[in-house]
C-alpha positions as CSV (number, residue, x, y, z in Angstrom):
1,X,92.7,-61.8,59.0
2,X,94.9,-60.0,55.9
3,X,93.3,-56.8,54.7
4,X,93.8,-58.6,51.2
5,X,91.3,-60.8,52.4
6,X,88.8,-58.5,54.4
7,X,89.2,-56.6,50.6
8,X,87.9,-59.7,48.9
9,X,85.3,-60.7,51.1
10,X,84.5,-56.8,49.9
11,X,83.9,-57.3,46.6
12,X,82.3,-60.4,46.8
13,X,80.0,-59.3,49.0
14,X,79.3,-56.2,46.4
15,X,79.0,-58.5,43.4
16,X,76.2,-60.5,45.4
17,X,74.5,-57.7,46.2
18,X,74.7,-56.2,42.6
19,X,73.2,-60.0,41.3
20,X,70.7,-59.8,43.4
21,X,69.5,-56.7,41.7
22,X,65.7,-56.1,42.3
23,X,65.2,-59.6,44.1
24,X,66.6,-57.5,47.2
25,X,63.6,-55.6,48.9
26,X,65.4,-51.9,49.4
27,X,65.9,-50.8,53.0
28,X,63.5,-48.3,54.4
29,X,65.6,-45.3,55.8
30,X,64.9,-43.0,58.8
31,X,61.9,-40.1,57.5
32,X,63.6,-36.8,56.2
33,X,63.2,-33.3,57.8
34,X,62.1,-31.3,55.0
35,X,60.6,-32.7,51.9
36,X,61.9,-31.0,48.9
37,X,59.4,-30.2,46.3
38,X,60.4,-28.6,42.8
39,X,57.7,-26.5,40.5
40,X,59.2,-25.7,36.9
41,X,58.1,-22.2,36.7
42,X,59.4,-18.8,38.2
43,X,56.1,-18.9,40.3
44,X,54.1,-15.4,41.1
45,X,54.5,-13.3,44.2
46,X,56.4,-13.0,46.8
47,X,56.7,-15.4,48.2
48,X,56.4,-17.4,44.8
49,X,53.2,-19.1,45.0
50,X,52.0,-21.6,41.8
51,X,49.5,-20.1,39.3
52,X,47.3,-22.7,37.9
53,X,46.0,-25.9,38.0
54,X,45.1,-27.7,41.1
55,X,48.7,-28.0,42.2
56,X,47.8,-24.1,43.3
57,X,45.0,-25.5,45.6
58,X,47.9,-28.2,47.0
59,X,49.8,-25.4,47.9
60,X,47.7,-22.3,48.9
61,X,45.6,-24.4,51.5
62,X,48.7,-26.6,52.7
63,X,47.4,-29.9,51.7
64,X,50.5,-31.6,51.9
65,X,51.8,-29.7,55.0
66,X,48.9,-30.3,56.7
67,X,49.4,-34.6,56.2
68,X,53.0,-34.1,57.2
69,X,52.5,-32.2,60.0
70,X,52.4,-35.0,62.8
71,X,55.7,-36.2,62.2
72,X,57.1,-32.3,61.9
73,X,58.5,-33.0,58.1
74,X,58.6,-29.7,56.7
75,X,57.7,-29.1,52.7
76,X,60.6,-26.9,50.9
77,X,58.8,-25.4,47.9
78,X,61.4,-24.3,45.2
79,X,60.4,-22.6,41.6
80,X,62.4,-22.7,38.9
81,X,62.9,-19.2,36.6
82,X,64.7,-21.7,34.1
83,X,61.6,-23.9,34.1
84,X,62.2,-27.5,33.1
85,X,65.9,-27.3,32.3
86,X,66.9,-26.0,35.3
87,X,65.2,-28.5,37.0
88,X,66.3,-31.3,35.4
89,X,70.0,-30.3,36.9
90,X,68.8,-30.0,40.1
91,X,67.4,-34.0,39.9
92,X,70.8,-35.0,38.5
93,X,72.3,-33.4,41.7
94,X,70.1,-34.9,44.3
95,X,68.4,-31.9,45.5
96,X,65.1,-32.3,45.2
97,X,62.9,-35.3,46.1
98,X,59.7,-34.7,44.0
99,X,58.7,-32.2,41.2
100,X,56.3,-30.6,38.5
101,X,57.9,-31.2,35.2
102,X,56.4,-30.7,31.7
103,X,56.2,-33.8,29.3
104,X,59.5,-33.1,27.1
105,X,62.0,-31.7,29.8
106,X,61.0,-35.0,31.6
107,X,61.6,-37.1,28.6
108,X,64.8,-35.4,28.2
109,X,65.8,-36.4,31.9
110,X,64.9,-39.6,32.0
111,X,66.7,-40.3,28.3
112,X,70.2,-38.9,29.4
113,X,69.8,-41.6,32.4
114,X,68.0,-39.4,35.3
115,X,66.4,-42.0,37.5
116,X,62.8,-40.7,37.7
117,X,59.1,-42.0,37.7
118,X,56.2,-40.3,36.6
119,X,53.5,-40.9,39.8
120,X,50.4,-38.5,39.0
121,X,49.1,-36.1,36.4
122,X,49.4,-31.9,37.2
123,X,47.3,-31.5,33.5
124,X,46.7,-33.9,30.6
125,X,46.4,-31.3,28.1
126,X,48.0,-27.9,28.0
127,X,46.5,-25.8,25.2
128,X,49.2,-23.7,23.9
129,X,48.9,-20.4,21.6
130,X,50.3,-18.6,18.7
131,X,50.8,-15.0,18.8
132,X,51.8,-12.0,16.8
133,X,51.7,-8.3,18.0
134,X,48.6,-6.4,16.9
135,X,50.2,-4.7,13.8
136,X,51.6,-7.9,12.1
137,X,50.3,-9.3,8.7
138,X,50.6,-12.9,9.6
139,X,47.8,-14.4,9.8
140,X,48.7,-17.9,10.0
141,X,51.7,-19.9,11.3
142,X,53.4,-20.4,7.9
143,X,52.8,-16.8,7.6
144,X,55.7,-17.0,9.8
145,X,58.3,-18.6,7.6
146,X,61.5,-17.0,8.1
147,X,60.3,-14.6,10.7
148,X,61.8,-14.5,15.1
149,X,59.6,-17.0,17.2
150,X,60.6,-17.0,20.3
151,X,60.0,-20.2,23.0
152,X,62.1,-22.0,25.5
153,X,63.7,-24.7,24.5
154,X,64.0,-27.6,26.4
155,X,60.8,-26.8,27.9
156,X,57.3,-28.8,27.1
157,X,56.5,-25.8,24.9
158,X,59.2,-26.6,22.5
159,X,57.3,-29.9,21.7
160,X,54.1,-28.5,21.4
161,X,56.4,-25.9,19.0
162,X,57.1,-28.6,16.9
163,X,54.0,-30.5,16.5
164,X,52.7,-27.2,15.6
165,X,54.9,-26.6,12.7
166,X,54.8,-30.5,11.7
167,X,51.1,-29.8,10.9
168,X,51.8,-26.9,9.1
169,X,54.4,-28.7,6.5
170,X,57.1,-26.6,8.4
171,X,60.2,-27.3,11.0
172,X,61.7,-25.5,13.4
173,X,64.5,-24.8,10.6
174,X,61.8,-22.4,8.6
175,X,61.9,-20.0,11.3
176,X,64.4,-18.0,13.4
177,X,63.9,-19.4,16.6
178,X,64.9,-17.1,19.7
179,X,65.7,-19.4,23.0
180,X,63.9,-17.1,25.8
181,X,62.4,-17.6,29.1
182,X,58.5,-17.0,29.4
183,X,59.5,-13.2,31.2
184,X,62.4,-12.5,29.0
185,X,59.6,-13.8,25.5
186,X,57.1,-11.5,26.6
187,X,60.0,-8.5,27.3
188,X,61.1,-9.3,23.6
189,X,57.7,-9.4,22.1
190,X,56.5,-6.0,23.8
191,X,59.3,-4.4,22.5
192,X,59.3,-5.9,18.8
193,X,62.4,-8.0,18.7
194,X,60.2,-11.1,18.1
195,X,57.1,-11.6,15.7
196,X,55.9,-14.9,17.3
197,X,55.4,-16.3,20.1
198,X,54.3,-19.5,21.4
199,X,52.7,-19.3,24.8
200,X,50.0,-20.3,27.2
201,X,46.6,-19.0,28.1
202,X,48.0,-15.8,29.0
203,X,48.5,-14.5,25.1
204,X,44.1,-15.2,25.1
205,X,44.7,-12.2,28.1
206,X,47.2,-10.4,25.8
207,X,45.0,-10.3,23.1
208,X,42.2,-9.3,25.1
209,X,44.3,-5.7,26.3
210,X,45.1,-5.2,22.7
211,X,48.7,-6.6,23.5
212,X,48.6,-9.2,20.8
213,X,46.6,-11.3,18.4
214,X,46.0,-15.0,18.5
215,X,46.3,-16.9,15.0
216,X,46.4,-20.4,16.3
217,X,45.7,-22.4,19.2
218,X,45.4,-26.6,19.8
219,X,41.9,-25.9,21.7
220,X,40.3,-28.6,19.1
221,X,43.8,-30.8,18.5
222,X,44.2,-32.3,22.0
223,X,47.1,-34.5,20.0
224,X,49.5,-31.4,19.7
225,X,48.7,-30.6,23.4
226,X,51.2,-31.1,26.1
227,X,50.9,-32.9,29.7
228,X,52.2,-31.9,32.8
229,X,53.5,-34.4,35.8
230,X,54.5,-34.9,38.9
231,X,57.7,-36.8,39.4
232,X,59.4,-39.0,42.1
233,X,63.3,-39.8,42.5
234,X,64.0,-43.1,41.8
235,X,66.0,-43.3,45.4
236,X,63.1,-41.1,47.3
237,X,60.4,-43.4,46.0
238,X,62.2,-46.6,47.0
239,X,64.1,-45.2,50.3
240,X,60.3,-43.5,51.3
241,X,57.2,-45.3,49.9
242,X,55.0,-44.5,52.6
243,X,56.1,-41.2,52.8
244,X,55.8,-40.7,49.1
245,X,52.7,-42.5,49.0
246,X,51.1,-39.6,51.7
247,X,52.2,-36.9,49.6
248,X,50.8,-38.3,46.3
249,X,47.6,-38.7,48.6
250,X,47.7,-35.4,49.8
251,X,47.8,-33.7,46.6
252,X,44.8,-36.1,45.3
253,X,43.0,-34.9,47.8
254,X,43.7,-31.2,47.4
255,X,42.8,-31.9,43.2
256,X,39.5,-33.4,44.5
257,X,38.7,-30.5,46.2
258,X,39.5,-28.5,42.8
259,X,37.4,-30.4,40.8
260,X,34.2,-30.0,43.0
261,X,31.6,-27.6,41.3
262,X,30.7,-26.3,44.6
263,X,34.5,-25.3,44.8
264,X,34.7,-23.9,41.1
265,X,34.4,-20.1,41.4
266,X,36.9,-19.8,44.4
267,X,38.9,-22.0,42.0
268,X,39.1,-19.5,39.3
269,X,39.3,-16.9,41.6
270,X,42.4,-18.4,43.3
271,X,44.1,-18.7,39.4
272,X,43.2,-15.4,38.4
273,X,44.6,-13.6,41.2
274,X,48.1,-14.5,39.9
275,X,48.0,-11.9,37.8
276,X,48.7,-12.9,34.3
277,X,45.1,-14.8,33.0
278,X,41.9,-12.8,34.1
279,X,39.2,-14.4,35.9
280,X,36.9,-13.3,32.8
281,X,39.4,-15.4,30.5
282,X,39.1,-18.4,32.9
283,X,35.5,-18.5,32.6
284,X,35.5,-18.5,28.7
285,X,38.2,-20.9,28.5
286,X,35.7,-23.4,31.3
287,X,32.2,-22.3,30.0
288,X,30.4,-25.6,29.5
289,X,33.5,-27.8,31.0
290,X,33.7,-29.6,34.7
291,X,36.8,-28.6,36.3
292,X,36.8,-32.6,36.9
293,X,37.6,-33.1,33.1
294,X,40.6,-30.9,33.0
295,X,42.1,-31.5,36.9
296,X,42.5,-35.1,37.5
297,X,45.9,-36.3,38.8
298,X,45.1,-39.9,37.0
299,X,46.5,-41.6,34.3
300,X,43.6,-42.5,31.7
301,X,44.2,-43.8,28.2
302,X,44.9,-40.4,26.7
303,X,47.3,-39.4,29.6
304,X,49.2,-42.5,28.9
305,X,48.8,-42.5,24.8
306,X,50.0,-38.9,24.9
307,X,53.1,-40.0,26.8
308,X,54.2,-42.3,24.6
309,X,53.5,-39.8,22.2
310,X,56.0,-37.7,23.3
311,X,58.6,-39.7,23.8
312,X,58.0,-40.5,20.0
313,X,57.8,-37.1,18.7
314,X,60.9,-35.9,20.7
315,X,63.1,-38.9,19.6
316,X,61.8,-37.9,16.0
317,X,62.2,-34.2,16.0
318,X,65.6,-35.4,17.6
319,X,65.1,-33.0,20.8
320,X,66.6,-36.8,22.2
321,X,68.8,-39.3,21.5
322,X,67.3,-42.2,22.5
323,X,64.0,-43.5,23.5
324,X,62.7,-45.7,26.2
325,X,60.1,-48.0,27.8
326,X,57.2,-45.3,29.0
327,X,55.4,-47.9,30.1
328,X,57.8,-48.7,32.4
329,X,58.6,-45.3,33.3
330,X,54.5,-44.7,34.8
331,X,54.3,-45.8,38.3
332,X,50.7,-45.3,38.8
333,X,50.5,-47.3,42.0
334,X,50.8,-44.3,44.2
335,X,47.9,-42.3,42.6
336,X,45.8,-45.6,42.4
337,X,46.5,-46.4,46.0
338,X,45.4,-42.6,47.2
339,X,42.1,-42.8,44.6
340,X,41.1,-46.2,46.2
341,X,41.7,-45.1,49.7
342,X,39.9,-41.9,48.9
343,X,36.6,-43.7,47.3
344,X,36.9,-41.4,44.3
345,X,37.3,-44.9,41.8
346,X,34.7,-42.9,39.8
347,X,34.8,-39.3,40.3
348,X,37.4,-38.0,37.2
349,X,36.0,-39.2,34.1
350,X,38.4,-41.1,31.7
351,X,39.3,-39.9,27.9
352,X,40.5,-41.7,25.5
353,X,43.6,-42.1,23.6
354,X,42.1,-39.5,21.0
355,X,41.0,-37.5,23.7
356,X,37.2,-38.0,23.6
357,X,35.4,-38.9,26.6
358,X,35.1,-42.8,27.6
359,X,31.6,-43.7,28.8
């Protein structure tokens, strides 16, 4: 037979496959060695451990290494200094196979054509905060017209950034903004190169030592919040379901065990050992609030609402180019799956898409 043919036969073959499309049930491939799991912070300690959340129960207590274990698949935990950027070019090569990722550098991914799902919830609403150093005469956030705020661009704080603003008749144009990593913001602000700042929980801590005031936070705006995820490769997911379906079940079980009340104090005990948010702050931030309402890796109406949200806001504060289908994007079978397996149909409670509770 003539290699022109054999070539055909090729291509023909290739074009049937391609029409085909998703009518062709993918092919299940051998189980990896290691799986390789991303976390879009510089992490604390040495080795880097996560700080919050109950992702840092999943990883302390060895939740998913512990379900792997049988079939010796090793779990390859890499943090990210350059936080979501950084790991959105690490997807884009291949080189990792799941991964935390804040709601806009995940936006950002999947818009410039990263294949991605979102497959469970790390936090559904990130409060963020708006600081000045002790000394400073603003007192609100259009105080700081024309002044150095410093943030991370690309980064789900750069979206919370500019909801902010939005609400206070301002855009990121009114301001001088300085494009710095969490570390390299806080180095800035200590030594008065910035005026602003627009952080986490840790400025509450700051302010606490005298090391800054707060002048706004989103504590009673859950819209202006951010959400946190955990994502799947497209190719992982379809190459690996069961073996992405035990390490979504894994971690639901690891945030079950950090929403128990019995669990709660070693809980914040666990978060404030990293160092930057006190165990003191913790319990302010908590007082009167189930760790259940703030750690469940589900996606309930306000999860889902602020996810559309985002994509929204980001295509109209153009941090993207183009939008797409969210709801096409959510692939809550894995989650659903581990809940249902689990029993726990009715342990997280459910808000809504304004962010009050559902009965």
């Amino acid at each position: 037979m003539s290699s022109l043919l054999l070539s055909r036969r090729a291509v023909l073959g290739a074009a049937a496959a391609v029409s085909l499309g998703p009518w062709v049930r993918p092919s299940r491939a051998a189980a990896p060695d290691v799986i390789r799991f991303g976390v879009s912070t510089a992490g604390v300690g040495d080795p880097p451990r996560v700080a919050g959340g109950w992702l840092s129960v999943a990883q302390t207590r060895g939740f998913v290494e512990s379900a792997l274990k049988r079939d010796g698949i090793r779990v390859e935990w890499t943090f990210f200094k350059g936080q979501g950027p950084a790991v959105n070019e690490a997807l884009s090569n291949d080189q990792l196979d799941l991964t935390t990722l804040g709601d806009l550098p995940s936006i950002i991914g999947r818009a410039v054509g990263i294949r991605t799902r979102l497959v469970m919830v790390t936090n559904a609403r990130t409060d963020a905060y708006v600081a000045v150093r002790p000394g400073s005469t603003a007192r609100s956030v259009t105080d700081l017209r024309g002044r150095r705020i410093a943030f991370h661009k690309g980064t789900a704080t750069q979206l919370v950034a500019n909801r902010i603003f939005e609400q206070n008749g301002l855009t990121e144009r009114d301001f001088k903004i300085i494009n710095l990593e969490p570390a390299s913001t806080l180095a800035a602000f200590a030594s008065g190169d910035i005026d602003g700042i627009i952080g986490s929980l840790s400025l509450v801590s700051m302010e606490q030592k005298g090391l800054a005031r707060v002048i706004y936070d989103t504590r009673r705006n859950p819209g202006a919040t951010s959400s946190g995820h955990i994502l799947v490769r497209d190719a992982f997911a379809q190459a690996h379901p069961g073996l992405t379906q035990r390490v979504v079940t894994a971690f639901v079980q690891a945030a079950h065990w950090a929403s128990l009340d019995a669990n709660r104090a070693e809980v914040l005990r666990l978060w404030a050992s990293a160092g930057s948010v006190s165990a003191e702050t913790y319990e302010t931030q908590y007082r009167g609030v189930p760790l259940s309402h703030r750690l469940s890796p589900r996606f309930d109406p306000f999860v889902v609402a602020n996810d559309r949200r985002a994509v929204t806001d980001a295509l109209r504060y153009k941090l993207i180019r183009r939008g797409f289908d969210v709801d096409g994007w959510i692939d809550q079978r894995f989650v659903e799956q581990a809940v249902s397996d689990l029993g726990l149909q009715r342990f997280w409670p459910e808000f809504d898409p304004s962010g009050r509770p559902v009965a």
